[in-house]
NUVEX-28160 format. One record per residue (C-alpha): residue number from 0; residue in one letter; x, y, z. Coordinates in steps of 0.001 Angstrom, whole numbers, plus 500000, padded with zeros to 6 digits. Layout:
N
<pt k="NUM" r="A" c1="X" c2="Y" c3="Z"/>
...
END
This chain:
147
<pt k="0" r="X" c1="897487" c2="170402" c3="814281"/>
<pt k="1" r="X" c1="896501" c2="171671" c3="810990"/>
<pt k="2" r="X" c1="900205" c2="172388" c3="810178"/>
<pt k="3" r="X" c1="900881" c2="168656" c3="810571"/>
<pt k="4" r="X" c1="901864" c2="168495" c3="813886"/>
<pt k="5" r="X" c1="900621" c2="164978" c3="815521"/>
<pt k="6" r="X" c1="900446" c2="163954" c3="819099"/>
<pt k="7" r="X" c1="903577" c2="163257" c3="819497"/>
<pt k="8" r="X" c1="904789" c2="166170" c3="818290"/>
<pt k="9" r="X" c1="902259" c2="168271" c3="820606"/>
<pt k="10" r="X" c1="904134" c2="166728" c3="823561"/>
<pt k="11" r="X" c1="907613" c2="167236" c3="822407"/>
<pt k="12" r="X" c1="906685" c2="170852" c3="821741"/>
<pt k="13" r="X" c1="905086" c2="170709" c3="824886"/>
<pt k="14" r="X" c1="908233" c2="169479" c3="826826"/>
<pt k="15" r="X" c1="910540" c2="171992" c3="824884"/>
<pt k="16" r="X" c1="908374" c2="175156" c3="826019"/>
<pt k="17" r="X" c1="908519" c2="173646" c3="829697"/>
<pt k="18" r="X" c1="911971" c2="173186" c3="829006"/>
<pt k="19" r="X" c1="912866" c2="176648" c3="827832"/>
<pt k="20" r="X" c1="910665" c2="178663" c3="829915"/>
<pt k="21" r="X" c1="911233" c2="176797" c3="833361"/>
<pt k="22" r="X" c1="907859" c2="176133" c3="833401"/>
<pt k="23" r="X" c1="905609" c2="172990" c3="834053"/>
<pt k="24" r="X" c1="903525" c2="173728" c3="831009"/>
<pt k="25" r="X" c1="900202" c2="171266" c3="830618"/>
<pt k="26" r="X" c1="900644" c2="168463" c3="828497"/>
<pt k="27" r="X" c1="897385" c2="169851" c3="826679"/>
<pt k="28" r="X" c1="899107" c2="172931" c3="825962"/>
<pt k="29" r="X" c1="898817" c2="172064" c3="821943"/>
<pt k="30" r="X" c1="895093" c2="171115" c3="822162"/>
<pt k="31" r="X" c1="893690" c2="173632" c3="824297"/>
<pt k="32" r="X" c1="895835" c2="175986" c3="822344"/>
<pt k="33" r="X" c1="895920" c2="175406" c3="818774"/>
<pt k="34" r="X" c1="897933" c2="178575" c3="817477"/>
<pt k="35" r="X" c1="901156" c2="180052" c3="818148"/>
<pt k="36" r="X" c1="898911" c2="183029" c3="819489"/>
<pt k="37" r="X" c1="897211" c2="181050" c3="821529"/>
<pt k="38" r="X" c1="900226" c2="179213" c3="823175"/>
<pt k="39" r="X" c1="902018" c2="182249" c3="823658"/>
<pt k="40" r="X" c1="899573" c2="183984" c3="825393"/>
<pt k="41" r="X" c1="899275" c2="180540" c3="827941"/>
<pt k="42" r="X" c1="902949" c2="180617" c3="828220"/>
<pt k="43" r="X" c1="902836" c2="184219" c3="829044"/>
<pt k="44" r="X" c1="900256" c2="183922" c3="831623"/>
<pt k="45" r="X" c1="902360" c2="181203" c3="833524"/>
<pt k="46" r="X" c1="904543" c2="184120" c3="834655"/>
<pt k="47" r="X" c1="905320" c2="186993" c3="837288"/>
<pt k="48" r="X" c1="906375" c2="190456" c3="836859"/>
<pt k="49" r="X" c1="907393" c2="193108" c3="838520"/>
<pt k="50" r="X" c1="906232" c2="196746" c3="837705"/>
<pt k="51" r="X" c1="904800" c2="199585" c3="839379"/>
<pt k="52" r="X" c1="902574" c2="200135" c3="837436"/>
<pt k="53" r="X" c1="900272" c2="196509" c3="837486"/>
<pt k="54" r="X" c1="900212" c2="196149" c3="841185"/>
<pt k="55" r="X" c1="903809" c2="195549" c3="842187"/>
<pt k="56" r="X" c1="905344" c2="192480" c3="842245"/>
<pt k="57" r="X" c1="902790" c2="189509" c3="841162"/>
<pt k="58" r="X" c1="903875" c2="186021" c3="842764"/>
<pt k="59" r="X" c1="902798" c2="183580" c3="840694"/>
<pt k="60" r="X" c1="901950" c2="184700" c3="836603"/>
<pt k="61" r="X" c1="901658" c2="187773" c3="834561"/>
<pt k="62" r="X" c1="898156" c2="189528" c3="834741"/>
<pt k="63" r="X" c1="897578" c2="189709" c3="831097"/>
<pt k="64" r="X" c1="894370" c2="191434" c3="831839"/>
<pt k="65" r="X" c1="896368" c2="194610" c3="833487"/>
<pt k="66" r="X" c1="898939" c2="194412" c3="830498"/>
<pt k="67" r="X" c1="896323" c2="194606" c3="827921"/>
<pt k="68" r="X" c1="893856" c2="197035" c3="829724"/>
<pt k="69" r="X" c1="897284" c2="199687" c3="830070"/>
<pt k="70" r="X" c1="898184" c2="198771" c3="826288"/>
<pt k="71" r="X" c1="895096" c2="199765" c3="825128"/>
<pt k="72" r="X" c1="895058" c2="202792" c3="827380"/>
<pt k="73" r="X" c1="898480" c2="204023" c3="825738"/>
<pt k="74" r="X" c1="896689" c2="202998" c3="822246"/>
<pt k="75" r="X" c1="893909" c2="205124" c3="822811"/>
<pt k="76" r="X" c1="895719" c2="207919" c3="824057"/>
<pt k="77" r="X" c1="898084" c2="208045" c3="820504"/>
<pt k="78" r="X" c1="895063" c2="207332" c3="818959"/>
<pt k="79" r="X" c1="892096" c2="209174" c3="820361"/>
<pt k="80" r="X" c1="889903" c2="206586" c3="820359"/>
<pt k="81" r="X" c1="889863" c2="202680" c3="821628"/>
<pt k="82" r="X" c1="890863" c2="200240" c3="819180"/>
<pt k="83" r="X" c1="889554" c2="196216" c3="819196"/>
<pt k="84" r="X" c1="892247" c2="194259" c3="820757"/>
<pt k="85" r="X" c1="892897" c2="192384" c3="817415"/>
<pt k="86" r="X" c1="893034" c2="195175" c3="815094"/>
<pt k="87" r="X" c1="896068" c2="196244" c3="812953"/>
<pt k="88" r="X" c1="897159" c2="199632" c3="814503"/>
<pt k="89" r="X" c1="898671" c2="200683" c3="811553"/>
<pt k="90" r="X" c1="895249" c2="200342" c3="809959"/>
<pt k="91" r="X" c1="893550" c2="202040" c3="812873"/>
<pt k="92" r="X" c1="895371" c2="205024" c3="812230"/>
<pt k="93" r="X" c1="898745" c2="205018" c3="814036"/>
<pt k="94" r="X" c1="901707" c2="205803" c3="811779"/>
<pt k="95" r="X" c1="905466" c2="205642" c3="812441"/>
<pt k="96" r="X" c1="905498" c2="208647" c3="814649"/>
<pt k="97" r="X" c1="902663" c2="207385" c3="816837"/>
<pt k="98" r="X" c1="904242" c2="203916" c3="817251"/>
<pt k="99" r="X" c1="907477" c2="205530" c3="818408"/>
<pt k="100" r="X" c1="905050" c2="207855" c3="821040"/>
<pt k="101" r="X" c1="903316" c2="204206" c3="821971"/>
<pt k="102" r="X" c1="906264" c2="202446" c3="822045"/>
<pt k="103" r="X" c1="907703" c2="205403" c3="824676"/>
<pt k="104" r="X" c1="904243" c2="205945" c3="826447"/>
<pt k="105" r="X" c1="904236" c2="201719" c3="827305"/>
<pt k="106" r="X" c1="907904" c2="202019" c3="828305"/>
<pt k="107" r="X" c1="907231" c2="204713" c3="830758"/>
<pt k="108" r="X" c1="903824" c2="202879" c3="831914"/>
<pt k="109" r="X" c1="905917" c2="199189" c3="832376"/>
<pt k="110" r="X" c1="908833" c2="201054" c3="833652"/>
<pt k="111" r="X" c1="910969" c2="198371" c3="830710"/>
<pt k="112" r="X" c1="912852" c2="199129" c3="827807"/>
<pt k="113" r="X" c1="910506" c2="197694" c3="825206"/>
<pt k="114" r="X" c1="911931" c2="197861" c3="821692"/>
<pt k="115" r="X" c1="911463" c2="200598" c3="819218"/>
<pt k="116" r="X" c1="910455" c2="198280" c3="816706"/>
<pt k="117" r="X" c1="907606" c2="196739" c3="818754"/>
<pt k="118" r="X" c1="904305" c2="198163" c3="817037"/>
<pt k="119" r="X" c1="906205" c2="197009" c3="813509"/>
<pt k="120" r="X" c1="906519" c2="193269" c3="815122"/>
<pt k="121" r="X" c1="903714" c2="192994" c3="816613"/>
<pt k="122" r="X" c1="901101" c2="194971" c3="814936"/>
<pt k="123" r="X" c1="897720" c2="194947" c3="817164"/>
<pt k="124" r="X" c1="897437" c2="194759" c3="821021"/>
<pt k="125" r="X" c1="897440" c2="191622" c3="821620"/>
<pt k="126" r="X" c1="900309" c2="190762" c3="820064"/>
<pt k="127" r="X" c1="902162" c2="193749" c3="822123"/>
<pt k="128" r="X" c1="900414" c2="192332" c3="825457"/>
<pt k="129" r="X" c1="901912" c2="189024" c3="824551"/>
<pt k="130" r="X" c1="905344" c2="190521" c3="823608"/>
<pt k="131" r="X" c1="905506" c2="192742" c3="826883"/>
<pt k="132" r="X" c1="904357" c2="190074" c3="828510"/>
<pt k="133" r="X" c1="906990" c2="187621" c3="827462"/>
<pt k="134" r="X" c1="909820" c2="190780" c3="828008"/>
<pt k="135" r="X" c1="908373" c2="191561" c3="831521"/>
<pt k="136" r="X" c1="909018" c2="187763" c3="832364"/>
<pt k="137" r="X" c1="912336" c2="187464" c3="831551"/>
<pt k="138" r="X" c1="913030" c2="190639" c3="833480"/>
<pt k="139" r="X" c1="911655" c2="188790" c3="835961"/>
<pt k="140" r="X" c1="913786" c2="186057" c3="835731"/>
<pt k="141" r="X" c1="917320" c2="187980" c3="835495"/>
<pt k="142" r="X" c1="916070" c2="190233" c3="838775"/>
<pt k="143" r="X" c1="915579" c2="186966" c3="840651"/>
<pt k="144" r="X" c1="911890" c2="187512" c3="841025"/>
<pt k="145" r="X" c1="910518" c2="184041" c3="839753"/>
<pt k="146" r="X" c1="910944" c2="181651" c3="842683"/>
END
C-alpha cells in the first residue's frame, strides 16, 4: 500500500496471482499481506508437493513449516550452528563454497533440481523456503499432482 498501490489495484493484483497460479487467492490477499514476502509466502502455502522427504505427497498446500524446518537443517549442517530464519547467510558465515554444498544438500533433501544460484537470490531461509516452495509447486503442477 505504501508503494501506492490502492484498492483497486490490491484486487487486480489479487485476480492476476489467482490468475497465474490457478489458485482462488483471497481477495484480502494485499491487506493481510502487505509485502511481496508476505504474499509470496501465502501464495506458496496455497500449494501441494510431492517429495519424500516432507511426508509424501501433500493434497491440498505446501507445508512451509517442513520446508523451512529441513532448510534450516541443511543451513546448520554447512554452517555448524542454527541461523535465525531472516538472517543473511552470507553474513552468518556461509561463503560461495558452502552455498554450492547447501544448494546440493537441499537438492538431495527435496529430491528437485534447485538452482545453483539459489543462496545468491535468495539470501536467508526464508526466502529459500519461499523459493523451494514456489519450485516444488510447479513440479507439482507439470507431474499432474495438483487436482
Amino acid at each position: 500500500m505504501a508503494a501506492g498501490i490502492d484498492s483497486l489495484g490490491a484486487t487486480e493484483l489479487q485476480r492476476a496471482l489467482s490468475d497465474e497460479f490457478s489458485a482462488e487467492l483471497p481477495s484480502t490477499l494485499l491487506f493481510d499481506h502487505p509485502s511481496i514476502e508476505g504474499i509470496a509466502s501465502s501464495v506458496s502455502q496455497t500449494f501441494q508437493v510431492s517429495s519424500p522427504h516432507v511426508g509424501g505427497t501433500v493434497c491440498c498446500q505446501v507445508d512451509t513449516h517442513q520446508v523451512q524446518a529441513t532448510v534450516a537443517t541443511c543451513v546448520a549442517e554447512v554452517l555448524g550452528t542454527e541461523v535465525a530464519g531472516d538472517a543473511p547467510l552470507m553474513a552468518a558465515g556461509i561463503d560461495s563454497l558452502g552455498a554450492t554444498e547447501l544448494q546440493r544438500a537441499l537438492n538431495d533433501e527435496f529430491s528437485a533440481e534447485l538452482p545453483t544460484t539459489l543462496l545468491f537470490d535468495h539470501p536467508s531461509i526464508e526466502g529459500i523456503v519461499s523459493s523451494a516452495s514456489q519450485t516444488f509447486r510447479v513440479s507439482s503442477v507439470e507431474a499432474g499432482l495438483i487436482i
